[in-house]
Biopython code that builds the backbone (N, CA, C, O; Angstrom):
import numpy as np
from Bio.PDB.StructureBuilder import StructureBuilder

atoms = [
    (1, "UNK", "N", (-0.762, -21.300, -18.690)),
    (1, "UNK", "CA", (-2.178, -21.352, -18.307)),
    (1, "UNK", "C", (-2.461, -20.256, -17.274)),
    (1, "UNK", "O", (-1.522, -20.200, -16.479)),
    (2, "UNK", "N", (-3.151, -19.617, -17.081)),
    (2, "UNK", "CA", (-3.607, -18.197, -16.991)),
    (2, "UNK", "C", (-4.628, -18.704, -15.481)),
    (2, "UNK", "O", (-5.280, -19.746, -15.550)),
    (3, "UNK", "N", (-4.645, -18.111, -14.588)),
    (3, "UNK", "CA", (-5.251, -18.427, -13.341)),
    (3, "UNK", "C", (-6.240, -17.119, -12.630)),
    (3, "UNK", "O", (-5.850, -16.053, -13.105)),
    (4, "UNK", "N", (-7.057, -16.973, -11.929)),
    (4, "UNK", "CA", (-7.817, -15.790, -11.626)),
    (4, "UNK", "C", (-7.903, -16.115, -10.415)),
    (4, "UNK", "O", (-8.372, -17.154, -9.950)),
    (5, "UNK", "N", (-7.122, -14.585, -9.485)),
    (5, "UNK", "CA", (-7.494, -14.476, -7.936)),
    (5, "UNK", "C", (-8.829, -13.357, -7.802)),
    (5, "UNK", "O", (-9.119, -12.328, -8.413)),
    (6, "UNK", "N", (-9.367, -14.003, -6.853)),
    (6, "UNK", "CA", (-10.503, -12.433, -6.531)),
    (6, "UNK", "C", (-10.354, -12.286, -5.100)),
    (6, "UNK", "O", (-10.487, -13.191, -4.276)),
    (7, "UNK", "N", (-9.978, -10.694, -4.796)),
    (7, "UNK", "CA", (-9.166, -10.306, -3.879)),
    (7, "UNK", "C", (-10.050, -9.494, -3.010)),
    (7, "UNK", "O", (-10.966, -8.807, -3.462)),
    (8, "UNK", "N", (-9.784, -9.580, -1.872)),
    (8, "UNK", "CA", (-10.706, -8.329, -0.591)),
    (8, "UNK", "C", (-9.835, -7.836, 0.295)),
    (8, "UNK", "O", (-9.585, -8.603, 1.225)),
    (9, "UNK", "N", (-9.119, -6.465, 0.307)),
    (9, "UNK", "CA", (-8.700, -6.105, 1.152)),
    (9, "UNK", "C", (-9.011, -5.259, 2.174)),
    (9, "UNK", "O", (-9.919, -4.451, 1.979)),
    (10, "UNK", "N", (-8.378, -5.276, 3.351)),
    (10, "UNK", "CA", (-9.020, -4.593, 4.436)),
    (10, "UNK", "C", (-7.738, -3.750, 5.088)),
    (10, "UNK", "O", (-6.559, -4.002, 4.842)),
    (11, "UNK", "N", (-8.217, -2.696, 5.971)),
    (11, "UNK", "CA", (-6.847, -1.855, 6.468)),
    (11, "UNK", "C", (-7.472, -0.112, 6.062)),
    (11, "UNK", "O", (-8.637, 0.282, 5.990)),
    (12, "UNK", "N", (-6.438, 0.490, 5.899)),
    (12, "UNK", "CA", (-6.737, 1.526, 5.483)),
    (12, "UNK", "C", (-6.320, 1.635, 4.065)),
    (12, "UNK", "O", (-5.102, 1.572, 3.895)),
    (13, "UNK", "N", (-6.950, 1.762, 3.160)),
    (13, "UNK", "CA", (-6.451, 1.460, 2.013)),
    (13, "UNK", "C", (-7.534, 1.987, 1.021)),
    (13, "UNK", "O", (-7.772, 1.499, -0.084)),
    (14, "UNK", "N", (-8.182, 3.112, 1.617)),
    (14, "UNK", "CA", (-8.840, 3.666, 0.621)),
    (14, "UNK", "C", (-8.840, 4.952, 0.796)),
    (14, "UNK", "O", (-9.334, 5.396, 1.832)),
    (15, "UNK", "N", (-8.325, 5.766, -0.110)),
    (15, "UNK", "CA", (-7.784, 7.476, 0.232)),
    (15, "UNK", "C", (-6.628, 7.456, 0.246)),
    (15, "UNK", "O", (-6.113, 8.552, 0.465)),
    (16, "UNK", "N", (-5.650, 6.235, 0.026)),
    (16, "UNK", "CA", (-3.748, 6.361, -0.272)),
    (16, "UNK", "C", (-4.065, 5.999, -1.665)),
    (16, "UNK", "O", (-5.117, 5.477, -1.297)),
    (17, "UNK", "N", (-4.079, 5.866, -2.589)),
    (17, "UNK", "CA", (-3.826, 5.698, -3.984)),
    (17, "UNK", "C", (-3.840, 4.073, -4.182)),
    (17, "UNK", "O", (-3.158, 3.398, -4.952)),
    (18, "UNK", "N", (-4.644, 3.741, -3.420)),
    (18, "UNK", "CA", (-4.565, 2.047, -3.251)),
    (18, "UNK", "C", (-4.804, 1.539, -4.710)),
    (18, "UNK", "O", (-3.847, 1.377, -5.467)),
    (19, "UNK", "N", (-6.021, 1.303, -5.076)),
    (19, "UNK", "CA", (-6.519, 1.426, -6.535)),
    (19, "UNK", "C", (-5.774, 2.104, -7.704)),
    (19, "UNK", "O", (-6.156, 1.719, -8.810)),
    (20, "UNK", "N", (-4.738, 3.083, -7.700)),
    (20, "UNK", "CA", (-3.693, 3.565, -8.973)),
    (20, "UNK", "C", (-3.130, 2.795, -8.776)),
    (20, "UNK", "O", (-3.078, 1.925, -9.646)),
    (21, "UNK", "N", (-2.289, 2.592, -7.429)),
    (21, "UNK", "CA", (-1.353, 1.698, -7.400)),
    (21, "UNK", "C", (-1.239, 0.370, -7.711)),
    (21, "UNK", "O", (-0.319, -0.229, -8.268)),
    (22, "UNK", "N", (-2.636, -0.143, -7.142)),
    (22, "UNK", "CA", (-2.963, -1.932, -8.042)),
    (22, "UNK", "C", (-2.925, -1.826, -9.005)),
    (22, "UNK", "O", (-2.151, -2.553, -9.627)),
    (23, "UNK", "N", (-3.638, -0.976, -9.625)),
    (23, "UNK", "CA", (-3.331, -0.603, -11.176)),
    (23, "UNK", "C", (-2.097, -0.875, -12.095)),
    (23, "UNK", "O", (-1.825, -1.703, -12.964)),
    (24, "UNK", "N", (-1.679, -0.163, -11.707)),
    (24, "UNK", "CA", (-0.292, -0.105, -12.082)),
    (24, "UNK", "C", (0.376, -1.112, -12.155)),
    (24, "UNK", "O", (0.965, -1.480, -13.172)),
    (25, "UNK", "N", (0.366, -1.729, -10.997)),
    (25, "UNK", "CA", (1.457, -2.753, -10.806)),
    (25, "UNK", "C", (0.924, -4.091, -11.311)),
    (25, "UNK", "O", (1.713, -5.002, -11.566)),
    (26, "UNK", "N", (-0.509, -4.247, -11.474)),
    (26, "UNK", "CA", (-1.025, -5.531, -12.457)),
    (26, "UNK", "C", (-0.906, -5.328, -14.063)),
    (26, "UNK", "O", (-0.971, -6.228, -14.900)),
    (27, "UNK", "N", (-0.671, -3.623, -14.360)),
    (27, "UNK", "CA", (-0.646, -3.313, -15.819)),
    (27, "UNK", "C", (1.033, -3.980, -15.643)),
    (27, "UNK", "O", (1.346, -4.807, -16.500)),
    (28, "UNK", "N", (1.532, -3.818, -15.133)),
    (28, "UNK", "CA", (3.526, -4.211, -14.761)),
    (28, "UNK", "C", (3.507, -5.271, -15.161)),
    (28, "UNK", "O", (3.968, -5.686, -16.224)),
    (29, "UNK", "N", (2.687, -6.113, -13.923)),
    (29, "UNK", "CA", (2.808, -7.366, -14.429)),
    (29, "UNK", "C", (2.098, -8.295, -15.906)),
    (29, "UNK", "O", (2.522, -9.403, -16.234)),
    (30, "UNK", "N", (1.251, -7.745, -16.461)),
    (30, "UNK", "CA", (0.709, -8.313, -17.347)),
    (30, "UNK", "C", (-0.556, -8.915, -17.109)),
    (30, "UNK", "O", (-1.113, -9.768, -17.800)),
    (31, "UNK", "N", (-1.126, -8.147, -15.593)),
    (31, "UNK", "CA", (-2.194, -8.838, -15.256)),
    (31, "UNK", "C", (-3.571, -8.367, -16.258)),
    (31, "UNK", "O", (-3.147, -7.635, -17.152)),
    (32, "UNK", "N", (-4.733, -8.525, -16.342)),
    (32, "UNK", "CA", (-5.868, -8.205, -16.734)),
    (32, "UNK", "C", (-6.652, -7.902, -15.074)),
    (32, "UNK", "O", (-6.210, -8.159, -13.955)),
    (33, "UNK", "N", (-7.960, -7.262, -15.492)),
    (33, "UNK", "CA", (-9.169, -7.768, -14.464)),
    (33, "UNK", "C", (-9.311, -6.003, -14.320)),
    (33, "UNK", "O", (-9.057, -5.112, -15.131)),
    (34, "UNK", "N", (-9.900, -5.961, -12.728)),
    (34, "UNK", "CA", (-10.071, -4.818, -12.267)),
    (34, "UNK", "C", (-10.017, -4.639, -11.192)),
    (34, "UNK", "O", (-9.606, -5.612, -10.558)),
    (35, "UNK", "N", (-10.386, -3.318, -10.326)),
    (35, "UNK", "CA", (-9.855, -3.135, -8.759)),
    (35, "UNK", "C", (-10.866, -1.824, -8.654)),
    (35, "UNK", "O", (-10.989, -1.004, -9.564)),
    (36, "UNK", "N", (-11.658, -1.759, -7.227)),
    (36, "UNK", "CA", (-12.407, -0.917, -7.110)),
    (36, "UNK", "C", (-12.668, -0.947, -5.732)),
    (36, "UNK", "O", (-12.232, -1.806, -4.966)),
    (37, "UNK", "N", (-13.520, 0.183, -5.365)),
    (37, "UNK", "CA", (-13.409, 0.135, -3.765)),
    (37, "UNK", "C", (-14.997, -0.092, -3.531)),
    (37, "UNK", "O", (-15.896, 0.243, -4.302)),
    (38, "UNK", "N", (-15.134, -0.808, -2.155)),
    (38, "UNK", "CA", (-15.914, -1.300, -1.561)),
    (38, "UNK", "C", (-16.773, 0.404, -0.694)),
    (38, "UNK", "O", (-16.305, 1.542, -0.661)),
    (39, "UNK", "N", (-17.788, 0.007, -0.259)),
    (39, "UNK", "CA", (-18.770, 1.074, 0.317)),
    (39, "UNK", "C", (-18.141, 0.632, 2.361)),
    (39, "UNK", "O", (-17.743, 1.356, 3.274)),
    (40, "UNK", "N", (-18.279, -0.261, 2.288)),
    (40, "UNK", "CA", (-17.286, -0.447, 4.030)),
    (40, "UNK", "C", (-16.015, -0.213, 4.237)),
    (40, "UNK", "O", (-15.388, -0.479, 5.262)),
    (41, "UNK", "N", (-15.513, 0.423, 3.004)),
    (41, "UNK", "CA", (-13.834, 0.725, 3.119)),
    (41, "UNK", "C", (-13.056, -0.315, 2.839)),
    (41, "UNK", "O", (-11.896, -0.175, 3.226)),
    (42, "UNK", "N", (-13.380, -1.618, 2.128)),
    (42, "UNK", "CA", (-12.287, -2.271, 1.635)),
    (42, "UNK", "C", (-12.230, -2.188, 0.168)),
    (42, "UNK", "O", (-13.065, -1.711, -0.600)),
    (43, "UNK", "N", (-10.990, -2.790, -0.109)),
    (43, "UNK", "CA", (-10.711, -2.682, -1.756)),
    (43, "UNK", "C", (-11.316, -4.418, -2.059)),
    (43, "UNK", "O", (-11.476, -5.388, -1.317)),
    (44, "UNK", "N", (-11.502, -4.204, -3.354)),
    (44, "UNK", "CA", (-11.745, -5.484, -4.239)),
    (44, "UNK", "C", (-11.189, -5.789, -5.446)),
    (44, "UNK", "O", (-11.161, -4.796, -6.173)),
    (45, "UNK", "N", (-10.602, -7.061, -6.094)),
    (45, "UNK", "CA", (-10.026, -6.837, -7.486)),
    (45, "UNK", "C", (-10.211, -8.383, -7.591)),
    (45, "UNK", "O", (-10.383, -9.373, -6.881)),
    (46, "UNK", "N", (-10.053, -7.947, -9.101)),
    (46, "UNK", "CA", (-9.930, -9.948, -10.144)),
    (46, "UNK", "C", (-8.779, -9.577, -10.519)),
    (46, "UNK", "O", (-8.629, -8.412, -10.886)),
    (47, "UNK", "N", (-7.759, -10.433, -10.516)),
    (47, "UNK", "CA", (-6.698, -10.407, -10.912)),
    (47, "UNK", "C", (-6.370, -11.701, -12.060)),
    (47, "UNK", "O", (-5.830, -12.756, -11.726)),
    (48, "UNK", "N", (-6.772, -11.409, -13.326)),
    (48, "UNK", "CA", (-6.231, -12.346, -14.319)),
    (48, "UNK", "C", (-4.611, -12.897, -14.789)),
    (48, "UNK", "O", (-3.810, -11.986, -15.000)),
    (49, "UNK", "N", (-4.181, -14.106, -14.934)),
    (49, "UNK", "CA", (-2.897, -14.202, -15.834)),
    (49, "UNK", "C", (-2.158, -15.042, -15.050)),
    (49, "UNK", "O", (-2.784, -15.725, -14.239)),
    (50, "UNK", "N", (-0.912, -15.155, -15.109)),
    (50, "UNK", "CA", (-0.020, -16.460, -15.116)),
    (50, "UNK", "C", (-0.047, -16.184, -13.720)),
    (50, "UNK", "O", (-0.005, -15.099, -13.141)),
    (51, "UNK", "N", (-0.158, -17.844, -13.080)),
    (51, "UNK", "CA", (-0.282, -17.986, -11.743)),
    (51, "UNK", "C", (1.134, -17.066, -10.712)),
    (51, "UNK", "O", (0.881, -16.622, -9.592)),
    (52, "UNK", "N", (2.433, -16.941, -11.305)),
    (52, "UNK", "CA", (3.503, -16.452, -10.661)),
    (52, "UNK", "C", (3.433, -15.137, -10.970)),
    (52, "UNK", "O", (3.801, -14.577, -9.937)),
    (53, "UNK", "N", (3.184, -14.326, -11.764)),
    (53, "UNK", "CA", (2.726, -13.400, -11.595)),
    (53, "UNK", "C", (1.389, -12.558, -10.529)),
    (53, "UNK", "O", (1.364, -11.478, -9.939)),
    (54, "UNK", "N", (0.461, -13.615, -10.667)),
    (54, "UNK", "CA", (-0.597, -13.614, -9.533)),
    (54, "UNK", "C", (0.204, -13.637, -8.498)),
    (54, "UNK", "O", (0.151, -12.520, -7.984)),
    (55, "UNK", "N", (1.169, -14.559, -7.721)),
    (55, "UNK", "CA", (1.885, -14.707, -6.418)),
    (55, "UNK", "C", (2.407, -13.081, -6.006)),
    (55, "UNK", "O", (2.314, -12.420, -4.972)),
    (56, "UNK", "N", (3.173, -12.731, -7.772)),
    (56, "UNK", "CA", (3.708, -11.231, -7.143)),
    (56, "UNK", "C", (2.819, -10.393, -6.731)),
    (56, "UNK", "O", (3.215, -9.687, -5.803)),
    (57, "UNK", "N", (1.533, -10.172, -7.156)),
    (57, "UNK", "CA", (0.354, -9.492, -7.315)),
    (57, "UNK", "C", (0.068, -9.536, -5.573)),
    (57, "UNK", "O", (-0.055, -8.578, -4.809)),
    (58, "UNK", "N", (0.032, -10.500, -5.375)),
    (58, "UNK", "CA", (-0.735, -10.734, -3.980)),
    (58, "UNK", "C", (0.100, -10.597, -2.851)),
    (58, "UNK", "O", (-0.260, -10.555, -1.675)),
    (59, "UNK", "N", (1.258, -10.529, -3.310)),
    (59, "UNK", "CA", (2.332, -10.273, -1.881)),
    (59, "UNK", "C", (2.382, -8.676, -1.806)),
    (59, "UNK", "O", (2.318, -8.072, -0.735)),
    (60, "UNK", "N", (2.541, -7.858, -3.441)),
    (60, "UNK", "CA", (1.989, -6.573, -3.223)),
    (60, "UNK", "C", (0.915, -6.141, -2.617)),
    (60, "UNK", "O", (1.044, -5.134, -1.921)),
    (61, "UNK", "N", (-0.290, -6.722, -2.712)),
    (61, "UNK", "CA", (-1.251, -6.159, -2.018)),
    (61, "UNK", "C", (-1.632, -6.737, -0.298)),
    (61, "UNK", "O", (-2.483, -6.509, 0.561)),
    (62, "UNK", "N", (-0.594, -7.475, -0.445)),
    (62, "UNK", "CA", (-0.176, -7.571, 1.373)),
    (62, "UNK", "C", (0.398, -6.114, 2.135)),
    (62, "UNK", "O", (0.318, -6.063, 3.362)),
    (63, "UNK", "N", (0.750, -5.396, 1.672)),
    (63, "UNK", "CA", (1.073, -3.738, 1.777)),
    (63, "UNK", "C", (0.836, -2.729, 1.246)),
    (63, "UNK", "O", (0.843, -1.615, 1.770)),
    (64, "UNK", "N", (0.523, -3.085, -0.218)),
    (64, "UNK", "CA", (-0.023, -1.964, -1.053)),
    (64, "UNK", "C", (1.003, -1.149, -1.314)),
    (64, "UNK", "O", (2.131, -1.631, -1.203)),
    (65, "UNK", "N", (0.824, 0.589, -1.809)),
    (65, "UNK", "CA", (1.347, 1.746, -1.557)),
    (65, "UNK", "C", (1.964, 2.325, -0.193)),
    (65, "UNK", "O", (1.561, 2.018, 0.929)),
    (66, "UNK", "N", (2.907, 3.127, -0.451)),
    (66, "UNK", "CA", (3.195, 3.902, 1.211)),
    (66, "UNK", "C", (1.995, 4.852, 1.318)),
    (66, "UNK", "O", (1.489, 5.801, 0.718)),
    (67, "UNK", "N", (1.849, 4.246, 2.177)),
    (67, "UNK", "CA", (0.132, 5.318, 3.178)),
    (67, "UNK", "C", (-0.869, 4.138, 3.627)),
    (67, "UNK", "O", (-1.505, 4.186, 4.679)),
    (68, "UNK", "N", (-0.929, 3.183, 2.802)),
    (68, "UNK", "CA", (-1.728, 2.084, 2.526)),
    (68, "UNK", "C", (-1.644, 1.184, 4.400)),
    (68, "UNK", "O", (-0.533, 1.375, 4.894)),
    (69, "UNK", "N", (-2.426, 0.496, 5.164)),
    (69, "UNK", "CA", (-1.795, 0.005, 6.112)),
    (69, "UNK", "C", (-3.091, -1.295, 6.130)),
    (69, "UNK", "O", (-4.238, -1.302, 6.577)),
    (70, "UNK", "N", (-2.164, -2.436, 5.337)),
    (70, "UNK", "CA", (-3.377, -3.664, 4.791)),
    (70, "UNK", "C", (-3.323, -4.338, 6.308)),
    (70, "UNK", "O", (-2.190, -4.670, 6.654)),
    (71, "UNK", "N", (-4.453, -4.601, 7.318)),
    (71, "UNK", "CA", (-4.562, -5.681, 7.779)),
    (71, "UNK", "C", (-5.348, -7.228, 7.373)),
    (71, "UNK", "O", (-5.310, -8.264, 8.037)),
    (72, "UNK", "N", (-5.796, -7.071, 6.540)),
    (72, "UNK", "CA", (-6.276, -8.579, 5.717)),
    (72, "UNK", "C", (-6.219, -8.273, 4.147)),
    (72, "UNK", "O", (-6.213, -7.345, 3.338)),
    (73, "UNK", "N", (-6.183, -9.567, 4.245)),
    (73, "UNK", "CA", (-6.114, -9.710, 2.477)),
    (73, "UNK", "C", (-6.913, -11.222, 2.363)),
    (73, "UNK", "O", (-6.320, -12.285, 2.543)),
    (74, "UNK", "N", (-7.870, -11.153, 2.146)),
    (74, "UNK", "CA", (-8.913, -12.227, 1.484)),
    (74, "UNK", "C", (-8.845, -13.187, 0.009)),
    (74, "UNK", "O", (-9.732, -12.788, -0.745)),
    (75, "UNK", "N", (-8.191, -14.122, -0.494)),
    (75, "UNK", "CA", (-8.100, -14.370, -1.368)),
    (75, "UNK", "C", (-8.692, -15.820, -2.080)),
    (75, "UNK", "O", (-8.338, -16.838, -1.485)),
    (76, "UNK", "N", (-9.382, -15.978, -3.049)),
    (76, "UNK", "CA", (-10.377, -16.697, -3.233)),
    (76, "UNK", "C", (-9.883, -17.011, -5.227)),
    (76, "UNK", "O", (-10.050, -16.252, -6.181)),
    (77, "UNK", "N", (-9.331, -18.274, -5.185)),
    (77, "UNK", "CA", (-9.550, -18.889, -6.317)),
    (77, "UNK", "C", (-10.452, -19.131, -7.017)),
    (77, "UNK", "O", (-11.445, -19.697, -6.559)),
    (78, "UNK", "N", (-10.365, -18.767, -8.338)),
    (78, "UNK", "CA", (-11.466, -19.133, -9.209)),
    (78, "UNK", "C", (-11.259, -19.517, -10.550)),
    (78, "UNK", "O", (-10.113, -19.622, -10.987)),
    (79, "UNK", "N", (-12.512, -19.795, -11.432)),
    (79, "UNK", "CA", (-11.355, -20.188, -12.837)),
    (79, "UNK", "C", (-11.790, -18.484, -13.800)),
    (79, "UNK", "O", (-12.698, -17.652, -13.810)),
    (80, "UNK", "N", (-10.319, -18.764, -14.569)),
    (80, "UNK", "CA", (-10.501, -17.609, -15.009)),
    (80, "UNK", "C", (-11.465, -17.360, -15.978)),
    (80, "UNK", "O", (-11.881, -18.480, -16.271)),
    (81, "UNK", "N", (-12.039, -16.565, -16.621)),
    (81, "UNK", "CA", (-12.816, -15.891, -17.588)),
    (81, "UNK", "C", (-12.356, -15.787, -18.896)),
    (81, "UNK", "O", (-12.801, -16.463, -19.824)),
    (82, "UNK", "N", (-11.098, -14.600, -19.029)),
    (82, "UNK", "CA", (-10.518, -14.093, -19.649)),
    (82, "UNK", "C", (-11.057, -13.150, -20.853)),
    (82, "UNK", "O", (-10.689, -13.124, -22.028)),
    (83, "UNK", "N", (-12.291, -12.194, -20.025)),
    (83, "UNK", "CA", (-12.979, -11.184, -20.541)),
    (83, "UNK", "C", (-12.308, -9.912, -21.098)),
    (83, "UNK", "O", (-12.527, -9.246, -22.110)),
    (84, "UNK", "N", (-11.259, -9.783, -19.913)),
    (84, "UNK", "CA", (-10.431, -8.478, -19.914)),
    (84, "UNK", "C", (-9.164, -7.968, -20.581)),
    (84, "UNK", "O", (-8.162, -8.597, -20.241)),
    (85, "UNK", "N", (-9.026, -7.281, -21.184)),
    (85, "UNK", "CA", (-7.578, -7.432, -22.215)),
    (85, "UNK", "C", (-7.145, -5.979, -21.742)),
    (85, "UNK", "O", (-6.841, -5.171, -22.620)),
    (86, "UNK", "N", (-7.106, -5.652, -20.602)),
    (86, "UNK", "CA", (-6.391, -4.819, -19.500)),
    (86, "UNK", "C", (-7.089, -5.043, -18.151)),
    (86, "UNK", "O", (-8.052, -5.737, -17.824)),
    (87, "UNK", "N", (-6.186, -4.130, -17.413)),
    (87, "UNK", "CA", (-7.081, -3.720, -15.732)),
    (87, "UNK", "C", (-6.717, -2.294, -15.582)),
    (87, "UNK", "O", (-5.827, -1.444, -15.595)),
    (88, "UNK", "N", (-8.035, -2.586, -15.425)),
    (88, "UNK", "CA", (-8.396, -0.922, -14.942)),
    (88, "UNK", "C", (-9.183, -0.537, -13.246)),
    (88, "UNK", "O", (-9.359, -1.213, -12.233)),
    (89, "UNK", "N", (-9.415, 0.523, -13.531)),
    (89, "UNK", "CA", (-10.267, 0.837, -12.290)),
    (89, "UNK", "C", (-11.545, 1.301, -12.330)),
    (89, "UNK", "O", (-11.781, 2.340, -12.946)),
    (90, "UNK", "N", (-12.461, 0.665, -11.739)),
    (90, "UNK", "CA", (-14.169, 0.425, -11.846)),
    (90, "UNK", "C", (-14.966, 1.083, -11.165)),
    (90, "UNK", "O", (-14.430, 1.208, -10.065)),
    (91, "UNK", "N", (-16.521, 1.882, -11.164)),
    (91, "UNK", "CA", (-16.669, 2.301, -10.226)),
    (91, "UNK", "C", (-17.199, 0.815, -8.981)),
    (91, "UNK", "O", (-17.433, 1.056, -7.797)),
]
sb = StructureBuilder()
sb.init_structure("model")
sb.init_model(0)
sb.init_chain("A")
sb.init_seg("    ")
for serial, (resi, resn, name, xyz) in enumerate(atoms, 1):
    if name == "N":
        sb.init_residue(resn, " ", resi, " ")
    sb.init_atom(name, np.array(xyz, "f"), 0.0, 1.0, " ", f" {name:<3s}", serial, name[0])
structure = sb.get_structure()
């Protein structure tokens, strides 16, 4: 059963490859959804798919990339959708 986080991060984390790197590593995991950056400098993402995979998802974006320097991570349960049959990056 397939679970959906929607994520807000804060830190410096926009101008290190924050967004390739979520990318990436939710395409890794098998996640769906998307990830895009905020106009106040934080990142945002839906993260679709199996709840333990979500866990890995979210401990990554407790640090992100090297350059990345997360001081919050906002995370907010919801039910999933399951619109997305990848993740990508949005404007």
């Amino acid at each position: 059963m397939n679970s959906r986080a929607h994520v807000v991060v804060t830190g410096r984390v926009q101008g290190v490859f924050y967004r390739s790197s979520a990318r990436d590593q939710a395409r890794y995991l098998g996640l769906t959804g998307w990830v895009r950056n905020l106009p106040d400098g934080r990142v945002e993402a839906i993260f679709e798919g199996p709840k333990d995979k979500l866990g890995e998802m979210l401990v990554w974006c407790t640090h992100g990339p090297p350059g990345a320097e997360v001081t919050g991570l906002e995370t907010k349960w919801e039910k999933p959708e399951g619109k997305w049959d990848s993740f990508n990056i949005v404007p």
